[in-house]
N, C-alpha and C positions, 0 to 999 in steps of 0.2 A: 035520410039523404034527400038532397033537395033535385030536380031534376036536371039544374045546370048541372050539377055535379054529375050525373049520372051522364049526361051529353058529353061530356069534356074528358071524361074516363077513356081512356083509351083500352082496348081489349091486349090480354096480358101476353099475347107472342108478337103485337104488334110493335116496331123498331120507333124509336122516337125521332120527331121529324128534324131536320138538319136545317142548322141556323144560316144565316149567310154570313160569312167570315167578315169582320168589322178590321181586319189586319192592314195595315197600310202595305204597300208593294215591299216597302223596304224592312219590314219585319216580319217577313216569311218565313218559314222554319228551315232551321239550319239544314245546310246540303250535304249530301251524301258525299260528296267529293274529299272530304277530310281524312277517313279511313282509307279511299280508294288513294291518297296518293303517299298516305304513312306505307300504307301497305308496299307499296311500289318502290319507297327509300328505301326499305330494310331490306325488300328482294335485291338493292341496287348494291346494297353495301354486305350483303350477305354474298353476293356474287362477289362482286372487287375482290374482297377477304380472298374467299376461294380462289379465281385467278392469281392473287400473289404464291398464295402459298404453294401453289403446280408449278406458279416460273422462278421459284427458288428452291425446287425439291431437289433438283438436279446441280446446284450450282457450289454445294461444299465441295472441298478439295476431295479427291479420294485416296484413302492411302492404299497403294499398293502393296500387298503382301511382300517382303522378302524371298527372294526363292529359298528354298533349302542348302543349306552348303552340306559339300560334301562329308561326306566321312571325315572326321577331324584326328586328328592326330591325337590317339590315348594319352595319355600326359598320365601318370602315375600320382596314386590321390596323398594330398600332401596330411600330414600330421596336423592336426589345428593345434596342436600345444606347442609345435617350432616355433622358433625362434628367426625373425628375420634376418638375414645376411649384416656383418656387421658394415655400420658405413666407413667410406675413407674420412682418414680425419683432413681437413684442408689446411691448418691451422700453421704457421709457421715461428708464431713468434715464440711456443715452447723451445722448439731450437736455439733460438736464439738467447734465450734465458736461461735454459740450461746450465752452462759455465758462472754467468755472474754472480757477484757477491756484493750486500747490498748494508752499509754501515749505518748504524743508527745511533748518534748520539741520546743518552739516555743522561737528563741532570740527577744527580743523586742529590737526594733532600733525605739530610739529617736529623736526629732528634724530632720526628714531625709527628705533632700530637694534635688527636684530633678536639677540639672545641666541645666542652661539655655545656650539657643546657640541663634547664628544670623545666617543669611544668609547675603554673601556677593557677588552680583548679577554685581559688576564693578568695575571698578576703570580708572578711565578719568583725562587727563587732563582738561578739559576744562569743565565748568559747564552747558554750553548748550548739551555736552553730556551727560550728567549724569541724567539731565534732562528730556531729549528725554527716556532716559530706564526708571527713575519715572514712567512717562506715558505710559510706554509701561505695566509693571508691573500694573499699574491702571488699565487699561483696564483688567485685569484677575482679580478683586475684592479684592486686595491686598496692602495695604498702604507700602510704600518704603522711605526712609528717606535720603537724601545726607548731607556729612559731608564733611567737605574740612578739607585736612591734611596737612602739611607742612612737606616734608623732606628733607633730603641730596639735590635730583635733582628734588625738585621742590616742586609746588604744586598740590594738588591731588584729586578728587573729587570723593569720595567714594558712592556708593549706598547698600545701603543693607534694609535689612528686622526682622523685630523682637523686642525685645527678644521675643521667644519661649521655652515654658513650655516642655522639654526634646529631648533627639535624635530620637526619631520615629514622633513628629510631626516636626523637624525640616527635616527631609525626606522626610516625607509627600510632604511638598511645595514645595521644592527642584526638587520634579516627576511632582509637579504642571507645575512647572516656566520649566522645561525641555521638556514637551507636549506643553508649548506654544510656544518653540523656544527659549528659555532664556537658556543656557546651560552654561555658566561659572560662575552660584551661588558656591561659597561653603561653609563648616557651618566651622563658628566659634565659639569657648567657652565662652560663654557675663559673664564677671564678673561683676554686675555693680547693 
């Protein structure tokens, strides 16, 4: 060690010497005034609070108890399975109905038959197709009939079903054969 070094040492409880602040005026260190007046808001508005709430403690309606009534009239305890008083009837115009008698012409319709239909479930060439749907229509409890037709461009192997006794039960079957996957029947008018 050199003996500047040993001059320049400072002894080790001695405080280190204090500079002279280089701060200009206007960057002085911030003022305690910041907290002193946070502080002061929240006592300001922690009070308010509190005064509200004292001058509305008092200011709901108050209900007054009902007094007691007296001793009340025993009333005898009713059945819960009665039946309630019957009501008046108001009504007048059964009165008035009562006597009358009221004619209806009714047309009588003769000989009235009702309109037979078929169901037409194919039409194939070929008779081993027509066949194949026969039996498919069997299997749903249903008898099917194939007819071979002759026309213009060719020959024709027709399946259908019926005749049926009107247009609601020929619909009927029609939603039958439809739920089982059969969906191009459709109904024709059977003269025959």
């Amino acid at each position: 060690m050199s003996n500047r070094d040993y001059a320049n040492r400072r002894p080790s409880g001695a405080a280190k010497p204090q500079r002279a602040s280089r701060r200009k005026p206007s960057q002085q260190a911030p003022s305690r005034r910041l907290p002193l007046l946070l502080t002061l808001f929240v006592l300001l508005g922690v009070g308010s609070f509190g005064y509200f709430l004292w001058s509305i403690k008092d200011s709901a309606d108050q209900v007054q108890p009902e007094p007691a009534k007296k001793a009340a009239v025993k009333q005898p305890k009713k059945d819960p399975n009665a039946l309630p008083p019957k009501p008046k009837e108001e009504w007048t115009y059964l009165e008035e109905l009562e006597n009358k008698h009221v004619e209806v012409d009714v047309p009588v319709v003769e000989n009235r038959v009702a309109k037979r239909y078929k169901l037409q479930c194919g039409s194939f060439r070929t008779a081993s197709q027509a066949n194949e749907m026969k039996a498919v229509i069997a299997f749903q409890g249903q008898e099917a009939s194939v007819k071979k037709v002759s026309g213009t461009s060719g020959d024709w192997y027709k399946v259908s079903l019926g005749p049926l006794d009107g247009k609601r039960e020929a619909e009927k079957l029609r939603h039958t054969m439809q739920r089982a996957g059969i969906n191009g029947c459709i109904m024709l008018y059977w003269e025959g």
